[in-house]
Residue, then its C-alpha position, 0 to 999 in steps of 0.5 A: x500500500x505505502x508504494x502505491x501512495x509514495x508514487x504521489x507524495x512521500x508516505x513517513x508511517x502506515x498503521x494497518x494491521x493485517x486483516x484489517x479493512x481500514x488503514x491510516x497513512x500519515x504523510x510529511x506535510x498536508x499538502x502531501x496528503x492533500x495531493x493524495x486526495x487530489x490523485x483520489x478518483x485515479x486511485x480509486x478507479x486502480x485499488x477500489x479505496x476510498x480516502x478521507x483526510x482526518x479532520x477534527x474529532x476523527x483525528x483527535x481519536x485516532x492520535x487518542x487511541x495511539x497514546x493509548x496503545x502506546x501506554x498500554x505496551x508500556x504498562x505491560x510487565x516483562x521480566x528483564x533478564x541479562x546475562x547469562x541468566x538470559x542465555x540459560x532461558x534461551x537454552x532451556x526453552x531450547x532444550x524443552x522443544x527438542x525433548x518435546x519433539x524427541x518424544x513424539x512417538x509414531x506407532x504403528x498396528x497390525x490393524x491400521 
């Protein structure tokens, strides 16, 4: 998506998560967004999208729910490991998955 819209003006960031059918690209400066709008009807007729600039209470809710996903992350608890203590984990989930693997047994009958 972000090429397409590069070729009309330079594109800095795209939120869009896979599946979804609704997508948010920020620009450098309005005038390059606007020059997007102002290629619309070629875009359309090519990808089938429909392109809005966000204005007012809609922009004010999308940059709202950026805070708030960005709190969110940060919020969430992780443990830091360093070190050696990070190797050993890293070693361990290792050797779990192979044993896991390893002990997966195929078994055959006289009756299959």
């Amino acid at each position: 998506m972000s090429e397409i819209l590069w070729q009309q003006s330079e594109v800095v960031y795209v939120d869009l998560l896979e599946g979804d059918r609704e997508c948010h690209a920020r620009f450098q400066t309005p005038e390059d967004a606007q020059a997007i709008i102002n290629a619309h009807m070629e875009i359309k007729k090519k990808h089938c999208w429909t392109l809005e600039i966000l204005c007012d209470d809609h922009e004010q809710r999308y940059w709202q729910n950026i805070l708030v996903d960005r709190q969110a992350k940060l919020n969430q608890p992780h443990e830091e490991k360093r070190g050696t203590e990070k190797l050993i984990t890293k070693a361990e989930k290792i050797r779990l998955a192979k044993t896991q693997q390893a002990s997966k047994h195929i078994r055959f009958s006289e009756y299959d």
